[in-house]
N, C-alpha and C positions, 0 to 999 in steps of 0.2 A: 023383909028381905035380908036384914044386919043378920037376924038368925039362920036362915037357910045358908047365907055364907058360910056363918060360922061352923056349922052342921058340916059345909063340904069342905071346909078346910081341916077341920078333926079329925073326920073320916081320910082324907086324903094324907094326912100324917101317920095317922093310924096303921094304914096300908103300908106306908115306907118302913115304919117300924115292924112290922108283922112279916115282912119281904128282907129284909135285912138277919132276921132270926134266922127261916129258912136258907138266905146264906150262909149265914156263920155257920150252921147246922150241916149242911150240904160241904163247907171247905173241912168239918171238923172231922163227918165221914170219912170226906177224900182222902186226908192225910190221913189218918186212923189207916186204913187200907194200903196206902205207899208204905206207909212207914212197917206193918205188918209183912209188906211184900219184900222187903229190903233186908229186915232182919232175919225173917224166915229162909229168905235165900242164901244170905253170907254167911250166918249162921248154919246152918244144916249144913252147908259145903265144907266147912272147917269141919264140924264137928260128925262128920260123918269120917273123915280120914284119919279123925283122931278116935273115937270109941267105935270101931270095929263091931262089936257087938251088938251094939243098938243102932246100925246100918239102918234097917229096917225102918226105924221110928224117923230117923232122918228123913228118909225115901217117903214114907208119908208126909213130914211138914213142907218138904221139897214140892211134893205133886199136888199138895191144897194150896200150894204159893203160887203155883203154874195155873192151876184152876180159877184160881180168886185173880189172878192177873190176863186169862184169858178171859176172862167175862166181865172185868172191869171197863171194858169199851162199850161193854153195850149198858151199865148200869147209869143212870140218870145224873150222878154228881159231876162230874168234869163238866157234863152240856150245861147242866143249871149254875155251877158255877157260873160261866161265862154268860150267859144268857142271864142270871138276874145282878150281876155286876155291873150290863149295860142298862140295863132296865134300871137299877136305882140311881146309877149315874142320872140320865133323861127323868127317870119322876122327877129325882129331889132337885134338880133345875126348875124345874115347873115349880116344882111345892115354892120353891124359894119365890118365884112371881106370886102365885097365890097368896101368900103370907102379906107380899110388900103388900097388892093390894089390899088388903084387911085394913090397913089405916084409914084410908078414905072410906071404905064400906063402914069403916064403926062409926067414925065422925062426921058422917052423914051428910059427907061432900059431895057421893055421889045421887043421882036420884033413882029411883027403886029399879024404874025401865033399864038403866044400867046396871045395875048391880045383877038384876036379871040375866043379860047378857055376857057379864062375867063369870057367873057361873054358868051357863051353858060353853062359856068358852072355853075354861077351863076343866070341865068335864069332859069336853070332848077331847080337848089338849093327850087329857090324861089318857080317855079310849086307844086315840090314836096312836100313843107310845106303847101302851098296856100291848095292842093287839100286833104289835111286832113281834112278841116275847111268846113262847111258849107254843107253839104251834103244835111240836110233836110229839109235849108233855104236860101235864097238868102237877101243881105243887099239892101235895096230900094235905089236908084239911088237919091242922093239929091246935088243939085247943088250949095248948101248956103256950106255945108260942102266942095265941090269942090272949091267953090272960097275960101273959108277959106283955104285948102289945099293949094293952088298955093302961093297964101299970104306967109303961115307960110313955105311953100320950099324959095321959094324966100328969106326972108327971113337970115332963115339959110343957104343958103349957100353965100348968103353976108357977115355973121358973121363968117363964117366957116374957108370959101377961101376968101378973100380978097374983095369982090364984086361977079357984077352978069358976073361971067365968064363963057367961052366958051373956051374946050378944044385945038379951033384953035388959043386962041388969046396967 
């Protein structure tokens, strides 16, 4: 059972790292896009009254700033901002419960029937917050973040616990 724990506390690490990517990812779109919409606007106004001649070129950056900022309300970054900001707020609350627990599951204070029921509880914990999140969106499957993920668990729990342990050893 020490292993099955240890299994769902990895993986449930794993997951906040992997979720927090896609944020950082999702705020760095976001502003990549504000800040595109800000300079292309101020920009082109000025400099449309100053070279005369290249009006034209203006009036385009102008009308792909209008474009890119009318369809910026329905593009998925501002919701998933908000929505995985609370979502990793609520996991890593939990992750933190799940961890305390792992002392007693390693040190075999508790007996297996329980540690059984901490992981069911805890998995479900996690269900329960998960299935708040995302209703009208699903996060794109990216495998650069994945490997990033395995990295940074790795990682931390080298720095954590002592190395890359295994609840058997």
């Amino acid at each position: 059972m020490q292993l099955q724990y240890w299994n769902m506390m990895t993986l449930q690490k794993y997951s906040l790292i992997y979720l927090n990517k896609h944020f950082e990812n999702s705020v760095k779109i976001d502003r990549r896009i504000k800040i595109f919409m800000a300079i292309a606007s101020c920009s082109s106004i000025a400099a449309w009254t100053i070279w005369q001649q290249f009006a034209y070129i203006w009036g385009v950056i102008i009308a792909i700033s209008q474009l890119i900022g009318a369809i910026y309300e329905i593009l998925p970054f501002k919701k998933r901002i908000e929505e995985l900001s609370s979502l990793k707020s609520e996991l890593s609350a939990l992750y933190l419960l799940i961890e305390k627990d792992w002392y007693p599951v390693s040190n075999g204070d508790i007996p297996e029937a329980e540690i059984n029921d901490l992981i069911f509880k805890h998995r479900n914990d996690w269900d329960t917050i998960d299935e708040k999140y995302f209703k009208d969106d699903v996060l794109p499957v990216n495998e650069e973040f994945r490997e990033i993920a395995e990295d940074e668990c790795e990682r931390y729990f080298c720095i954590r616990f002592g190395g890359n342990q295994n609840a058997n050893e």
